[in-house]
GUMINU-375118 format. One record per residue: residue in one letter; residue number from 0; x negated, y, z negated of N, C-alpha, C in turn. Coordinates in nm, 2 decimals. Last residue first. Layout:
% GUMINU-375118
<'A',NUM,<X,Y,Z>,<X,Y,Z>,<X,Y,Z>>
...
***
This chain:
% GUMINU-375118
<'X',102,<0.31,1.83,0.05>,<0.34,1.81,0.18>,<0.24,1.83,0.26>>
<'X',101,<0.12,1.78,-0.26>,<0.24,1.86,-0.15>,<0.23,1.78,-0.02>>
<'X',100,<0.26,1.45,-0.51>,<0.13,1.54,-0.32>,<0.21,1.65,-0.27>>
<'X',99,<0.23,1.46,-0.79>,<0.36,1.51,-0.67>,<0.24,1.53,-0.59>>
<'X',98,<0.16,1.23,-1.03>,<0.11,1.31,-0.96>,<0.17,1.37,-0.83>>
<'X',97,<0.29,1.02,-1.19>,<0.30,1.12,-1.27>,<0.25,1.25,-1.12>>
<'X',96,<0.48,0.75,-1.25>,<0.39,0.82,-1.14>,<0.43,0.95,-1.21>>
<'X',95,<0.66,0.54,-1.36>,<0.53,0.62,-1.43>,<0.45,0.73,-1.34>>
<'X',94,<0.85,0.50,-1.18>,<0.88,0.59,-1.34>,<0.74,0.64,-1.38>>
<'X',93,<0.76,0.33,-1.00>,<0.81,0.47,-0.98>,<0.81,0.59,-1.09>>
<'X',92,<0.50,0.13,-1.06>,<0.60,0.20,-1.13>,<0.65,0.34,-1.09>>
<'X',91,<0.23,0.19,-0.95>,<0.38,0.07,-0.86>,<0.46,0.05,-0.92>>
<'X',90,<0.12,0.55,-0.89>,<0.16,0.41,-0.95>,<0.25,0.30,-0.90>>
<'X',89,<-0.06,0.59,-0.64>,<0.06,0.56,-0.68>,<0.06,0.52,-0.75>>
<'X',88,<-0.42,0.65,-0.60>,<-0.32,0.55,-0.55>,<-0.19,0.53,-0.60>>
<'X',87,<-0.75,0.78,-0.51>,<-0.64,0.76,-0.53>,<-0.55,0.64,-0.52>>
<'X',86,<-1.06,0.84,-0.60>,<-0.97,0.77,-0.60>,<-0.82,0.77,-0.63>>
<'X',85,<-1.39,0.98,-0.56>,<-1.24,0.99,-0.62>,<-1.16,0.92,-0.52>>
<'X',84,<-1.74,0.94,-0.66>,<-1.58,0.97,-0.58>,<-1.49,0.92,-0.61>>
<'X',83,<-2.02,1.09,-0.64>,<-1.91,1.08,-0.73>,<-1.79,1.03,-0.62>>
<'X',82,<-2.28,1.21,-0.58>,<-2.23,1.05,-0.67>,<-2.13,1.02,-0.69>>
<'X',81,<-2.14,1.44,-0.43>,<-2.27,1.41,-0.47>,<-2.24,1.24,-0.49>>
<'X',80,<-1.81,1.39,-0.40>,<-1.88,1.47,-0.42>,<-2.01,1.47,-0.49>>
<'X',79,<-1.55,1.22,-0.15>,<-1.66,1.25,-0.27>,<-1.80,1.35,-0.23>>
<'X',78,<-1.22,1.16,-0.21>,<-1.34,1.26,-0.11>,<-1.48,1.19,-0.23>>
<'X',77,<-1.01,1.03,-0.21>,<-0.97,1.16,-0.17>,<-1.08,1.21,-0.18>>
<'X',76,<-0.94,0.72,-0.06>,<-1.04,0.76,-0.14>,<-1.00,0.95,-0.07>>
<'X',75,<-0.67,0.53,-0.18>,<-0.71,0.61,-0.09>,<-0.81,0.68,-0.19>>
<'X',74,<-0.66,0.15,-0.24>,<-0.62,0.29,-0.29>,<-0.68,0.41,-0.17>>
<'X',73,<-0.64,-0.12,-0.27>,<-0.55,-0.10,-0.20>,<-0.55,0.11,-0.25>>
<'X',72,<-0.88,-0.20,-0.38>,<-0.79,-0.17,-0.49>,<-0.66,-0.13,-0.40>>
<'X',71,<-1.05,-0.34,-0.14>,<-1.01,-0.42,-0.27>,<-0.90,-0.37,-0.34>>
<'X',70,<-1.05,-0.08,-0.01>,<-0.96,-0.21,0.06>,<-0.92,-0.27,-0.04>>
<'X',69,<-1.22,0.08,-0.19>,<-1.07,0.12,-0.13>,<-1.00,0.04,-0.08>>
<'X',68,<-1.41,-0.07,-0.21>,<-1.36,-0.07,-0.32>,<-1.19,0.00,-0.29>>
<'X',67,<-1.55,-0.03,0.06>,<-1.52,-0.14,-0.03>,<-1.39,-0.15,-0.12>>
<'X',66,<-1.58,0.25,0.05>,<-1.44,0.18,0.17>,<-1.43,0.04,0.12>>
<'X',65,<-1.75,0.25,-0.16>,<-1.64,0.33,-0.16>,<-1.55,0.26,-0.07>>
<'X',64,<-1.97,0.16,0.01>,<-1.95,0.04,-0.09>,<-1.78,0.13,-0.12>>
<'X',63,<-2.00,0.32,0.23>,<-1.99,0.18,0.27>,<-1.90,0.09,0.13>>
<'X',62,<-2.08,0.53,0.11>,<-1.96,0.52,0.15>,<-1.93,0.41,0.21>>
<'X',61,<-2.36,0.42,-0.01>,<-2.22,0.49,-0.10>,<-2.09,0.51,-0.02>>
<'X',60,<-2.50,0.40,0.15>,<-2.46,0.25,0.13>,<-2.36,0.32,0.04>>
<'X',59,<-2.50,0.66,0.35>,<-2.45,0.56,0.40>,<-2.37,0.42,0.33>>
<'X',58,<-2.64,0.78,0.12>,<-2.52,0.85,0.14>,<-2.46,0.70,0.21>>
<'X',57,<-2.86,0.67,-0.16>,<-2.84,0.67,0.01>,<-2.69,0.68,0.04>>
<'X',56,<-2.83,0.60,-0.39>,<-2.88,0.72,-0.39>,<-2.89,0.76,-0.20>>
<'X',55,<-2.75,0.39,-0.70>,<-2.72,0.43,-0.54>,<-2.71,0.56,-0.49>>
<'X',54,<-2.71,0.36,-0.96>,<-2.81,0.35,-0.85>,<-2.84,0.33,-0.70>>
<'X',53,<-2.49,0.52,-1.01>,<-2.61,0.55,-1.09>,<-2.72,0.52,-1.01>>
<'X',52,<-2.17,0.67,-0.86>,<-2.23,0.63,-0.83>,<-2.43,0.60,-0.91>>
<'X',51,<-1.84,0.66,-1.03>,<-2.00,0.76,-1.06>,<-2.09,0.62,-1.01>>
<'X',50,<-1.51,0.74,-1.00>,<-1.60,0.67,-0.97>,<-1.79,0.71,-0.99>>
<'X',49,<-1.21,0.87,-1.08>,<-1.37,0.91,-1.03>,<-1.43,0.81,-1.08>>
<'X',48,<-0.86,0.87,-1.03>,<-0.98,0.81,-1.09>,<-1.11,0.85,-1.04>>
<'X',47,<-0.48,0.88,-1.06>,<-0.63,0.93,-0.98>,<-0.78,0.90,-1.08>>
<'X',46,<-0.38,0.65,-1.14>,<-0.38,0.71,-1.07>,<-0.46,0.76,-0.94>>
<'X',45,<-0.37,0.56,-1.46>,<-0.38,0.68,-1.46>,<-0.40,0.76,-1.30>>
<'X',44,<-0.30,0.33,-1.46>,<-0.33,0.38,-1.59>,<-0.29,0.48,-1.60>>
<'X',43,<-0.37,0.15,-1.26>,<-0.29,0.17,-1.25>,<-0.22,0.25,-1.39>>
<'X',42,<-0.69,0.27,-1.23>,<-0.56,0.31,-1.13>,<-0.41,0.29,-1.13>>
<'X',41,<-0.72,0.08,-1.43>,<-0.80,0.19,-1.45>,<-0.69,0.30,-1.37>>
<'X',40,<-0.71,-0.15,-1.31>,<-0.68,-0.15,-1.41>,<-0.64,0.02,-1.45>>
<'X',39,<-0.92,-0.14,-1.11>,<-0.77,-0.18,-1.04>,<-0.68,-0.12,-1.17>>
<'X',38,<-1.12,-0.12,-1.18>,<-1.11,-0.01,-1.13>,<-0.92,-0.01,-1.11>>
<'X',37,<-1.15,-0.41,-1.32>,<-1.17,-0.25,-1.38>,<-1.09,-0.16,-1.36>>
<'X',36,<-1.16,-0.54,-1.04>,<-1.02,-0.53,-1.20>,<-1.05,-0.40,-1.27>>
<'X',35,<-1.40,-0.46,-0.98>,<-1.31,-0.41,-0.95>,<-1.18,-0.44,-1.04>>
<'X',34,<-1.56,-0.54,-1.19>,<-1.55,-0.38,-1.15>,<-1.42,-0.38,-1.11>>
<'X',33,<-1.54,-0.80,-1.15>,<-1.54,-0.74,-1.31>,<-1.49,-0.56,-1.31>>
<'X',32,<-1.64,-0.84,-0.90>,<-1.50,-0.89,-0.94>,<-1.41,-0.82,-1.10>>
<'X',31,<-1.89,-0.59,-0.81>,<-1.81,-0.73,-0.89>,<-1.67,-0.71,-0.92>>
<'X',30,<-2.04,-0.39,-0.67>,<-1.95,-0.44,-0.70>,<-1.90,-0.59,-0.71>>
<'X',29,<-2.39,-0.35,-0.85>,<-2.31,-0.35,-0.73>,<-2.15,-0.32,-0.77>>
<'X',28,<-2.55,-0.41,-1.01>,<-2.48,-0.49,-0.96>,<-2.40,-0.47,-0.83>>
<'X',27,<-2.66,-0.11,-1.05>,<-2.74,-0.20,-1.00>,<-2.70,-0.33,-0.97>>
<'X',26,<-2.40,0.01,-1.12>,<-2.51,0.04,-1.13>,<-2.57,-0.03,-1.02>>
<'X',25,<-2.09,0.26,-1.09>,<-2.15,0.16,-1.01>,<-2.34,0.14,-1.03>>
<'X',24,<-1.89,0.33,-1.41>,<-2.06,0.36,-1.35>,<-2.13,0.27,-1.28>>
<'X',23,<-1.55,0.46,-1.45>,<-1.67,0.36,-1.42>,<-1.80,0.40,-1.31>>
<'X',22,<-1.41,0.67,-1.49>,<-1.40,0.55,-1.55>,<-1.50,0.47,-1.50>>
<'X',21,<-1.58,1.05,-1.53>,<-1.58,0.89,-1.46>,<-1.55,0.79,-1.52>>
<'X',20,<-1.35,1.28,-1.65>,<-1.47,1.19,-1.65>,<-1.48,1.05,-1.55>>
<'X',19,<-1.18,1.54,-1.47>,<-1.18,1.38,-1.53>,<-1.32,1.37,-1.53>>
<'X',18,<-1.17,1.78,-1.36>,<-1.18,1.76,-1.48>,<-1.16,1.66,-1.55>>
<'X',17,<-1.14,1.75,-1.11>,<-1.23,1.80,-1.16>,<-1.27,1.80,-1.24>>
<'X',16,<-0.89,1.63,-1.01>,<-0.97,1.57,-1.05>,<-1.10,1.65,-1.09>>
<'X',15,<-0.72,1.82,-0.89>,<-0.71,1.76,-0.98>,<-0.80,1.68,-1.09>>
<'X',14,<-0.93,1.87,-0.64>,<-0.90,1.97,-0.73>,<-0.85,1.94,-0.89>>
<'X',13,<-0.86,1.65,-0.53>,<-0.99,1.70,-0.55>,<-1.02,1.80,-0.68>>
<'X',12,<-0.63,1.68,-0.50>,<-0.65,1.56,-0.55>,<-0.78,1.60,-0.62>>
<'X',11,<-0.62,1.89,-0.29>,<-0.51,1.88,-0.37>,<-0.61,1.81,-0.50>>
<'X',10,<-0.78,1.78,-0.06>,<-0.79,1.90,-0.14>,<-0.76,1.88,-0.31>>
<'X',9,<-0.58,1.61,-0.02>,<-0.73,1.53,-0.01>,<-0.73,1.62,-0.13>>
<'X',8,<-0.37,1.73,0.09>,<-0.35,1.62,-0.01>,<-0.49,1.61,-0.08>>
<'X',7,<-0.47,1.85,0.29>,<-0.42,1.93,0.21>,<-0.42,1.87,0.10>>
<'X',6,<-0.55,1.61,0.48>,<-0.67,1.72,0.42>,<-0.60,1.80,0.32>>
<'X',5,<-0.35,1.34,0.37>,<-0.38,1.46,0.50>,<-0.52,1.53,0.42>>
<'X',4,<-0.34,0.99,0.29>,<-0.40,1.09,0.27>,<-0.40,1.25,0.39>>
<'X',3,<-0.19,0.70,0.32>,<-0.24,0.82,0.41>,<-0.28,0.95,0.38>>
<'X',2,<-0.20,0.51,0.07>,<-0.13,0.58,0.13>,<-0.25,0.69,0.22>>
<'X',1,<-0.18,0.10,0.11>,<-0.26,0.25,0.12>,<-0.20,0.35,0.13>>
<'X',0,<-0.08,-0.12,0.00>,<0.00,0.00,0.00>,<-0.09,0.13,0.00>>
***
């Protein structure tokens, strides 16, 4: 249930997220099965989420592993910034969704 993200949305999200800490620190494993539950966990908690890239320092394997982790958790990635990226994805509780995208 990916959702489609526009630039306005992206923004949006970006913006929201400024002031979250990172739930989780991709080190030197990589991504595991452990992570991603994590992350899946993590998303359905609270949504939007930042991700903090520690040993991975090459732009290419960071957005390679990010599209990873976007297939795995079914979520849209709304940008990233240095080490950092953000995550989106609905709750699958209508009731709990807390975040309005503009249009």
């Amino acid at each position: 249930m990916t959702v489609i993200l526009s630039s306005t949305q992206k923004k949006y999200l970006r913006g929201l997220a400024h002031k979250l800490k990172p739930v989780a620190f991709i080190g030197q494993k990589g991504i595991t099965e452990a992570l991603i539950a994590a992350i899946d966990q993590a998303m359905d908690d609270h949504e939007l989420i930042k991700l903090k890239f520690v040993d991975f320092k090459e732009k290419d394997v960071k957005i390679a592993m990010a599209e990873t982790i976007r297939e795995k958790t079914g979520s849209s990635m709304a940008g990233m910034i240095g080490h950092t990226a953000i995550f989106y994805r609905p709750s699958r509780d209508e009731r709990k969704r807390r975040i309005v995208l503009p249009e």
